[in-house]
C-alpha positions in Angstrom: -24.2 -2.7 18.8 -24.3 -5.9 17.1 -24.7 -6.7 13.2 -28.4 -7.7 12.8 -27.0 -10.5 10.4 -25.4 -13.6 10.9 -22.8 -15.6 8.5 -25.1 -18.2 6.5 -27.9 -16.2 6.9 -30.6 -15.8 3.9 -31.9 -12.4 3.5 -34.3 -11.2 0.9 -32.5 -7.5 -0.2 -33.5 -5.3 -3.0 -30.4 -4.0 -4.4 -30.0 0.2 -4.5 -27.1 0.8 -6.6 -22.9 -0.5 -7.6 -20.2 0.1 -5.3 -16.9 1.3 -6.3 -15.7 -2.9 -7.3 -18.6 -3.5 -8.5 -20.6 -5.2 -5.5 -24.5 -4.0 -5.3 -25.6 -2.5 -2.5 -28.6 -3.0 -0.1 -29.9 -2.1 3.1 -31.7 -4.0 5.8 -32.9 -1.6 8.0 -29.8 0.7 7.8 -27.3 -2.0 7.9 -25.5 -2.3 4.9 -24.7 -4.8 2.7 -22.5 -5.6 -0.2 -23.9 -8.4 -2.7 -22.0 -10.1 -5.1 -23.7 -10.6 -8.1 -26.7 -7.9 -7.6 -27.5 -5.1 -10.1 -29.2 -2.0 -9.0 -32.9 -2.8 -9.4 -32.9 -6.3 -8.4 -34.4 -8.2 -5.6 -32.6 -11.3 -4.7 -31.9 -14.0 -1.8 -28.6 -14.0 -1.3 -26.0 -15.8 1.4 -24.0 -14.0 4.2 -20.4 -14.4 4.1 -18.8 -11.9 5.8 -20.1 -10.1 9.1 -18.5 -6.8 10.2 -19.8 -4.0 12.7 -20.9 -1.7 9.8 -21.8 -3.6 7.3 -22.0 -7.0 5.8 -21.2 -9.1 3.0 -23.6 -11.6 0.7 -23.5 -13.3 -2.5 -26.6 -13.5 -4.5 -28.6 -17.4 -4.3 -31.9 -16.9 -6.2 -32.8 -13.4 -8.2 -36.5 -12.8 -7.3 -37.3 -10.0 -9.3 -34.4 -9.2 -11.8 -33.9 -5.2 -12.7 -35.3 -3.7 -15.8 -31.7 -2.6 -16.4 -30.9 -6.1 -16.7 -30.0 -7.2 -20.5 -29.0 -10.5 -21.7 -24.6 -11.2 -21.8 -23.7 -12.4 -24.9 -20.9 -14.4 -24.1 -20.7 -18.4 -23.5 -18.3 -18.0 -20.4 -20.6 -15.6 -18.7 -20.9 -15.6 -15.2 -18.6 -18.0 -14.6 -15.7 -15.9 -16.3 -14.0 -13.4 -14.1 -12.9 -10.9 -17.0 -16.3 -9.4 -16.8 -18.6 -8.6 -14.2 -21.3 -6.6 -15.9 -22.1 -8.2 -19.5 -25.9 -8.9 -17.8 -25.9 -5.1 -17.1 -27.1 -2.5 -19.8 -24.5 -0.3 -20.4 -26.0 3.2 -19.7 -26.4 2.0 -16.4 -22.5 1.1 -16.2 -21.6 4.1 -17.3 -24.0 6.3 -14.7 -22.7 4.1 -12.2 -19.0 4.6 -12.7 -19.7 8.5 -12.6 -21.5 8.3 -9.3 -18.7 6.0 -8.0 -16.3 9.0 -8.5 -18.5 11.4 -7.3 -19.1 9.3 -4.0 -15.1 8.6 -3.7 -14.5 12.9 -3.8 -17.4 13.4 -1.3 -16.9 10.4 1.1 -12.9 9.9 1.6 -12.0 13.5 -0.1 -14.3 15.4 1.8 -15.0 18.0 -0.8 -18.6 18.5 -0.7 -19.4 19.7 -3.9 -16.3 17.8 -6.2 -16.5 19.5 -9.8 -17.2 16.4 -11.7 -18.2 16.5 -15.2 -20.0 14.2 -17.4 -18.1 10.7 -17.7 -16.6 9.9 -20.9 -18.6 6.8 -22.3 -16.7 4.0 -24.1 -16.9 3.9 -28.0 -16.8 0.8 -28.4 -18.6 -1.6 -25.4 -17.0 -5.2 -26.7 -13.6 -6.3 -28.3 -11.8 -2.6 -27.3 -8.8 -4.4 -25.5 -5.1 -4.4 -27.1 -3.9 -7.2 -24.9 -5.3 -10.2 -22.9 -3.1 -12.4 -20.3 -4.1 -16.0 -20.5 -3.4 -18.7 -18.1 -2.7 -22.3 -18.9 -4.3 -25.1 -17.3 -4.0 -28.9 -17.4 -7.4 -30.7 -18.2 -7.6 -34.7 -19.3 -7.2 -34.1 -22.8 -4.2 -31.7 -22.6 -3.1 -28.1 -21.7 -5.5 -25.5 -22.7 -6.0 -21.4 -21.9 -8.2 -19.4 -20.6 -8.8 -16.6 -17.8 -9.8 -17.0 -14.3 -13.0 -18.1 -12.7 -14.6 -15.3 -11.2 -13.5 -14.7 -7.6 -11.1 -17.8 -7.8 -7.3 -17.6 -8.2 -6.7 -21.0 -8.3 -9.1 -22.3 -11.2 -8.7 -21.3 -15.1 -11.6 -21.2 -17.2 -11.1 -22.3 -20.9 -12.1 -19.8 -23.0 -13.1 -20.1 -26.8 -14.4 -16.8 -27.6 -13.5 -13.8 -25.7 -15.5 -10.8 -26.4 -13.0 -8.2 -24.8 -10.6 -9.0 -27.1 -10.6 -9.1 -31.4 -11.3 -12.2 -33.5 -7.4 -12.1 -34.2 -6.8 -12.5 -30.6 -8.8 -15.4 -30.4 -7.8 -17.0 -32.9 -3.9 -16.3 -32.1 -5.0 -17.8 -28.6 -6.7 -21.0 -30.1 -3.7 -22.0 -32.3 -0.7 -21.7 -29.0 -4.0 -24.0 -27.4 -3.3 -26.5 -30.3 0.3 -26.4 -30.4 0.7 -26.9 -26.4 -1.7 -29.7 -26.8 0.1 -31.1 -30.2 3.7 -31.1 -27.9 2.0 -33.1 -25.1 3.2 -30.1 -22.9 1.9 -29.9 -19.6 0.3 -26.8 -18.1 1.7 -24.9 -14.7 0.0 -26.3 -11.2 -0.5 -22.9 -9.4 -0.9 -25.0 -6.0 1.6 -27.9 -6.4 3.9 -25.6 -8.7 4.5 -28.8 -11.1 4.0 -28.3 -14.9 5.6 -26.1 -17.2 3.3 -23.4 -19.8 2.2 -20.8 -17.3 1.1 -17.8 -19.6 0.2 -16.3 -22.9 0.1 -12.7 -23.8 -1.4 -11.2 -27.1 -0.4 -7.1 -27.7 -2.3 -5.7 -30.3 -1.6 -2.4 -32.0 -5.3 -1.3 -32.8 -4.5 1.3 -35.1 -1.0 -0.2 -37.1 -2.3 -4.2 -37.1 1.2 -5.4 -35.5 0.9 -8.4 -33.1 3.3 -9.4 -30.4 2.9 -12.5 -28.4 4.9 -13.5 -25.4 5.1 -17.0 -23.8 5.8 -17.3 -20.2 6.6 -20.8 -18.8 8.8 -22.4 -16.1 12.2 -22.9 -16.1 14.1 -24.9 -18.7 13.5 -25.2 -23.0 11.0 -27.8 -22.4 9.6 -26.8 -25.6 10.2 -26.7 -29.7 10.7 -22.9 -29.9 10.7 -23.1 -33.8 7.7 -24.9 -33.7 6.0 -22.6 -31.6 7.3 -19.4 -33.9 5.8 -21.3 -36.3 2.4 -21.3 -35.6 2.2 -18.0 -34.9 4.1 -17.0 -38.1 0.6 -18.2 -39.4 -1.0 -15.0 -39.1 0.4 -12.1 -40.9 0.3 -9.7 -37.6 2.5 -11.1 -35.7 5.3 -8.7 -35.6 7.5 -9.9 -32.4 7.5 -13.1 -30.2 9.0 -13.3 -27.1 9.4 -15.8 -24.5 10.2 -15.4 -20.4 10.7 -17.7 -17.7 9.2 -17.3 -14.2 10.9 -19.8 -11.8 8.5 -17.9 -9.0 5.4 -19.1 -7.3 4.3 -15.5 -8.3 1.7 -15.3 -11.1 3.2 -12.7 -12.8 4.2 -11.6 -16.9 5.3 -8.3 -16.3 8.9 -7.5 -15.3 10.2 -10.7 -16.4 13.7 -10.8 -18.6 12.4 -11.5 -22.2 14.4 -13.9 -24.9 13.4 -12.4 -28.4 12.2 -15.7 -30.2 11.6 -14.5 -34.2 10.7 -10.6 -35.4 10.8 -7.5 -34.3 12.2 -6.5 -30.3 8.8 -4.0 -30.3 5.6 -3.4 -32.2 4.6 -0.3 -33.0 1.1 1.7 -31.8 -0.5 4.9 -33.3 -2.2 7.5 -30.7 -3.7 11.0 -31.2 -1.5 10.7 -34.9 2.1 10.4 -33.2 3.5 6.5 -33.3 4.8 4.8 -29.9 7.3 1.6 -29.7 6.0 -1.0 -27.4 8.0 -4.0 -25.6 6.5 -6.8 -23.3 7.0 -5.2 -20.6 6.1 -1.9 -21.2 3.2 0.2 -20.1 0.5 0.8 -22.6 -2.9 1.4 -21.8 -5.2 -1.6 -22.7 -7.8 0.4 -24.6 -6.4 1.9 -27.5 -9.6 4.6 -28.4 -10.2 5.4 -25.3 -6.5 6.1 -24.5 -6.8 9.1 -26.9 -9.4 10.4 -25.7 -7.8 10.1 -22.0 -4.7 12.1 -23.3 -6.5 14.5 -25.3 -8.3 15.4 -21.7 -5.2 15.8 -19.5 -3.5 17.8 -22.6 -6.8 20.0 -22.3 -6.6 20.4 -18.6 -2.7 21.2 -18.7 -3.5 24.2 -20.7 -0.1 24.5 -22.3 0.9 27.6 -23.8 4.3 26.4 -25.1 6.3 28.3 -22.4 6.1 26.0 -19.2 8.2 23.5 -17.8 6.3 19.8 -17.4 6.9 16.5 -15.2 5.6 13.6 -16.4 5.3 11.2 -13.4 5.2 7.3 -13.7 5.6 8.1 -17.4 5.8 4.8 -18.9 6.2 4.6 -22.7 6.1 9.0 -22.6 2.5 8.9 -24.4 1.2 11.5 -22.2 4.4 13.6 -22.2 5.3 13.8 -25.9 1.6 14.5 -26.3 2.3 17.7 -24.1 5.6 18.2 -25.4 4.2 19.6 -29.0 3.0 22.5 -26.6 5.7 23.0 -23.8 8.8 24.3 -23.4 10.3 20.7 -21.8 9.1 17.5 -20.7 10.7 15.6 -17.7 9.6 12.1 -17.1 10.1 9.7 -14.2 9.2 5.8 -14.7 10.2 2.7 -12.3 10.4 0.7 -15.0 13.8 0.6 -17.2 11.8 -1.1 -20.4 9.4 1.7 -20.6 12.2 4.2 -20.2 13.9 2.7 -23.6 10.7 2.9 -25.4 10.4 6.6 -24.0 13.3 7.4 -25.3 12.9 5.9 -29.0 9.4 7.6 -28.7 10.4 10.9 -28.4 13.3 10.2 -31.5 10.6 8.5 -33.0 8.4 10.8 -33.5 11.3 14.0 -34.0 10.8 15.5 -30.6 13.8 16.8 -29.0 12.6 18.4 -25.8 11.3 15.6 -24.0 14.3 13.7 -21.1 13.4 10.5 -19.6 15.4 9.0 -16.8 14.2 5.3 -15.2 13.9 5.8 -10.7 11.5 5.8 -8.0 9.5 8.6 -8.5 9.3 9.5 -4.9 13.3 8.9 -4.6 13.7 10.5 -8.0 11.3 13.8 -8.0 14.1 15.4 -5.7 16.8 15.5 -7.9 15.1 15.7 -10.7 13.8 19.1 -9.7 17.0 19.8 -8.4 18.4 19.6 -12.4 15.2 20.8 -14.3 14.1 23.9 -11.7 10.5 24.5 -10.9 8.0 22.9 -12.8 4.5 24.6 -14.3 2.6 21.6 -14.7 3.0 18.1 -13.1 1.4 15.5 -14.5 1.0 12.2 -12.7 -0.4 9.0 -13.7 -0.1 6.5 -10.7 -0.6 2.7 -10.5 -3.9 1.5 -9.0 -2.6 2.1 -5.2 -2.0 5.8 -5.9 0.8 8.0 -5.0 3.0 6.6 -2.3 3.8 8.7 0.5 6.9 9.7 -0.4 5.8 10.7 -3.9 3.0 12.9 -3.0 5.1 14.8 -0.2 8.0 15.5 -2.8 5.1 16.3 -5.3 3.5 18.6 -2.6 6.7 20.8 -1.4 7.6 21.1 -4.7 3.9 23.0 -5.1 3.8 23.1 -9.2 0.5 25.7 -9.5 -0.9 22.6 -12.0 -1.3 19.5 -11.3 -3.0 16.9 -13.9 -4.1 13.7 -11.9 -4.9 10.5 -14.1 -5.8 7.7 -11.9 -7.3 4.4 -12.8 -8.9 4.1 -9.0 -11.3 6.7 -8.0 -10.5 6.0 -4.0 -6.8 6.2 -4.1 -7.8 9.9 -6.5 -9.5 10.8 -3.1 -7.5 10.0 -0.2 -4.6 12.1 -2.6 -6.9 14.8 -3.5 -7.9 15.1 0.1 -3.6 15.1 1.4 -2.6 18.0 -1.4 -5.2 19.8 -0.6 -5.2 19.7 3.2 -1.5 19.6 3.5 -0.3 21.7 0.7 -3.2 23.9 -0.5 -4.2 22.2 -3.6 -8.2 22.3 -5.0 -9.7 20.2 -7.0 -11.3 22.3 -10.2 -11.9 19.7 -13.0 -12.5 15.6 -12.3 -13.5 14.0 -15.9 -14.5 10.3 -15.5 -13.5 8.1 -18.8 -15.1 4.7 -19.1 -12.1 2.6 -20.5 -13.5 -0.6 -19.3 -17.1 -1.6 -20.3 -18.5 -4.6 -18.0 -15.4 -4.5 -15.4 -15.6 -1.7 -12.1 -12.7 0.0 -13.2 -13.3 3.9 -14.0 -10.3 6.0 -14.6 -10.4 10.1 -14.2 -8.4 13.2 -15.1 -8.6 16.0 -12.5 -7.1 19.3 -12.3 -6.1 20.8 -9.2 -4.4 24.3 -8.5 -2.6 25.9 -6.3 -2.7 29.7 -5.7 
């Protein structure tokens, strides 16, 4: 049967609820569609722009009737900035939304019917909670300034004078490398010609010890007066570490590039749940510092240590998860890709005196093997995967092995599902516990912490 919509078409929709991305969605007769810009509540006109069998897709025109849940975005940049989608959204809506988003994900691509999910974690604090912000420079007539992206455009930079994710030190650390660039006459990367030379600016903020590192990406070559530039920043009495990196790919990329330490210290040091953790440019660290502890408090709840078992920590990074558990295990394994968050790992756990706790850098999938091989059989795995979820490999190592505890942490309550749904039909896992935690006010992003068993 045919779509009963046509691209370009105007349709008058009245939006039901989010969609895991953050799309609203309405129905037209049955048909589905995804609108860009539409909050639950709302009635709008909105454009067709993508047709499929089963649904369609339509960005929102005129609002006709706006939704009672609708509140009024503070910020200056708002819509046109892409760092937040849901500033014009009050935030107890967000935050039911996100928990029905998980629930959906469980019931839909999991097939578990009845998914014990608990009441989602809210945020504590709805603006500034981010520890670090990548900026990109662009070149406008006067000179090179920073910014983020337009919303839905990778190609166009927005200059951005006050950001409301971040704190007023980040802004201000952001404004002065604006003046300096524009001070040296620099010139800001193309991203479609691939002329021009500043390409990025990252600000790291520890939230709970007030140290600051900042890290300059550009093209290739010293095109630029690197005392000058440790100048300015040696301005403001945070900045702990400043670090610059060259990326000589068309790739718009800051992580995993090598790092020349310009002035300070090589790391900056974070506090979570009362231990301290050593952070690098490019290691992991998750962006909302309050919200992180309550995160690991919850997977340390649903490991239910006793101090006896044996613990893999998968896709590790810095070991904040695992020397949070090691306090109450016997050992801690962990497994990271990344050789810069192995090193701060390692100084973590001698950091903060804890001497059962091994680290060693791999592919976890590659890796698990002979890691179990030297450890034995572990008690309790816990995994915390990038956005895509456990790769193949990863989650059939993790299933043979058949740990009777496994504590999922997963920043993408899809990829949760289609895992959830493998272990369980492949190697007798259920799900007992899922815990949404909003670490992302006004963005789609939802993370969770489940707990599934094996008998």
């Amino acid at each position: 049967m045919a779509a009963p919509v046509s691209r370009d078409q105007e349709l008058e929709l009245t939006i039901d609820r989010l969609a895991y991305g953050g799309n609203g969605v309405a129905r037209l007769n049955g048909f589905v569609v995804f609108v860009r810009r539409g909050l639950p509540g709302d009635t709008v006109r909105a454009r067709v722009t993508k047709v499929q069998r089963r649904h369609a897709e339509a960005l929102v025109t005129e609002v006709l009737q706006p939704s009672p849940l609708r509140v009024k975005a503070p910020c200056e940049h708002y819509p046109a900035c892409g760092g937040c989608r849901f500033q014009d959204l009050a935030y107890d809506a967000q935050v039911e939304a996100k928990h029905a988003q998980v629930g959906d994900a469980l019931r839909r691509i999991g097939g578990i019917a009845d998914p014990s999910l608990e009441e989602i974690l809210p945020a504590e604090k709805v603006f500034h909670y981010r520890n670090k912000l990548e900026y990109s420079f662009t070149q406008l007539e006067d000179g090179p300034t920073l910014g983020l992206h337009k919303a839905g455009r990778w190609d166009e930079v927005l200059q951005i004078d006050y950001c409301w994710l971040t704190t007023d030190l980040g802004n201000a650390i952001r404004n002065a490398v604006r003046e300096w660039a524009r001070v040296d006459r620099l010139v800001a990367y193309d991203q479609e010609d691939h002329t021009g030379y500043l390409r990025h600016l990252v600000v790291r903020e520890g939230r709970n010890t007030g140290q600051v590192l900042v890290q300059l990406v550009t093209g290739p070559g010293e095109k630029f007066d690197t005392g000058g530039f440790v100048d300015t920043l040696r301005e403001f009495p945070e900045v702990r570490s400043v670090h610059w990196s060259i990326n000589d790919t068309p790739a718009e990329v800051t992580t995993n590039l090598p790092t020349q330490l310009l002035w300070g210290e090589e790391a900056i040091e974070e506090e979570l749940c009362g231990m301290r953790f050593r952070v690098r440019p490019n290691a992991f660290l998750q962006t909302n510092t309050g919200m992180a502890e309550k995160l690991y408090e919850t997977a340390r709840e649903f490991a239910a240590l006793t101090g006896d078992e044996t613990v893999y920590d998968l896709y590790c990074g810095i070991g904040t998860i695992g020397l949070l558990l090691a306090r109450d295990a016997l050992t801690v394994w962990g497994i990271d890709v990344s050789e810069e968050s192995i090193a701060c790992a390692l100084e973590n756990a001698e950091l903060n005196g804890i001497g059962n706790a091994a680290y060693f850098a791999g592919n976890v999938g590659q890796a698990l093997e002979e890691l179990h091989e030297r450890s034995g059989d572990p008690d309790v795995v816990v995994v915390d995967p990038p956005r895509a979820g456990l790769a193949g490999k990863a989650l059939k190592r993790l299933g043979e092995i058949g740990a009777p505890r496994i504590v999922y942490v997963s920043c993408n309550p899809t990829t949760l599902a289609g895992d959830v749904k493998r272990l369980r039909a492949e190697y007798g896992y259920e799900l007992r516990r899922v815990k949404p935690v909003d670490m992302f006010p006004h963005t789609p992003h939802v993370e969770a912490v489940s707990l599934l068993e094996r008998e």
